[in-house]
C-alpha positions as CSV (number, residue, x, y, z in Angstrom):
1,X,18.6,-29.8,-4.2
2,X,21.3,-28.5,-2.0
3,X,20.7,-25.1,-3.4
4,X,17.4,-25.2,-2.5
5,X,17.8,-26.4,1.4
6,X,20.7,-23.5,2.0
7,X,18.2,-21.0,0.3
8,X,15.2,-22.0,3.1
9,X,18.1,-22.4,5.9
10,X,19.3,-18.6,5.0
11,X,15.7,-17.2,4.9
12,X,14.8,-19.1,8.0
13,X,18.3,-17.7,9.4
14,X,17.5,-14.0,8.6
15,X,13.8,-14.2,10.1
16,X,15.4,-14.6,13.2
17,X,18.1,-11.3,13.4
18,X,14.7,-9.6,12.1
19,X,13.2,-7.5,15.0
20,X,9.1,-7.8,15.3
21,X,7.3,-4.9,16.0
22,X,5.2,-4.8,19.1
23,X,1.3,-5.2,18.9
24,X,0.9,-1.6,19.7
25,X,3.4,-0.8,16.7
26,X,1.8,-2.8,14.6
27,X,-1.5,-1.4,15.4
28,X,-0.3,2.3,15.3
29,X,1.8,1.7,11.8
30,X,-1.5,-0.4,10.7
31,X,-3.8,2.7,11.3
32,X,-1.6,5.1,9.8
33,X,-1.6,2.9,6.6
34,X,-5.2,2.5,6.5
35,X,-5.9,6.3,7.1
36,X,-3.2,7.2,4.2
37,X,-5.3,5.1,1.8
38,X,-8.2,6.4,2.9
39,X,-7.0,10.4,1.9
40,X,-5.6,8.8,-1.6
41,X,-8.7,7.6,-2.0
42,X,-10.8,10.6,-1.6
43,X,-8.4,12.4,-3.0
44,X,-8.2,10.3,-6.4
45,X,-11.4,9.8,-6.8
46,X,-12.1,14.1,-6.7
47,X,-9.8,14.4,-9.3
48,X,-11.4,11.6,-11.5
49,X,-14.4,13.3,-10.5
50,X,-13.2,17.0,-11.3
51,X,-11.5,15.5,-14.9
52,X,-14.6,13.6,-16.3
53,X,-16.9,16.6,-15.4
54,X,-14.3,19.0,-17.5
55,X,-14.2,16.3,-20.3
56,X,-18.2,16.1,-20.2
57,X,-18.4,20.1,-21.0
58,X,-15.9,20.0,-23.4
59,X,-17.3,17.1,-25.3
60,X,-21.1,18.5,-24.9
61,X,-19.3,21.6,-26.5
62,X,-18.4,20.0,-29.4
């Protein structure tokens, strides 16, 4: 049990040397995530796109 309670004393120890972004961070880095999924995304889902259209002709081949 004393394990336990210097485990959560630690963590609770470190959350306070950690530095918080600001809400305009926060929003800025939030954003950038957001729009970087986005692109994957579209991105992804042309070549799934592009891939099962080359599989179709090949198999329509056949």
């Amino acid at each position: 049990m004393l394990k336990i309670s210097r485990y959560f004393t630690g963590a609770l120890e470190e959350l306070h040397h950690v530095r918080w972004p600001t809400r305009q961070q926060a929003i800025r880095l939030s954003i950038i995530v957001i729009g970087f999924v986005a692109i994957s995304t579209i991105v992804f889902g042309a070549i799934d796109y592009i891939l099962s259209q080359v599989v179709n002709i090949i198999l329509s081949s056949v």
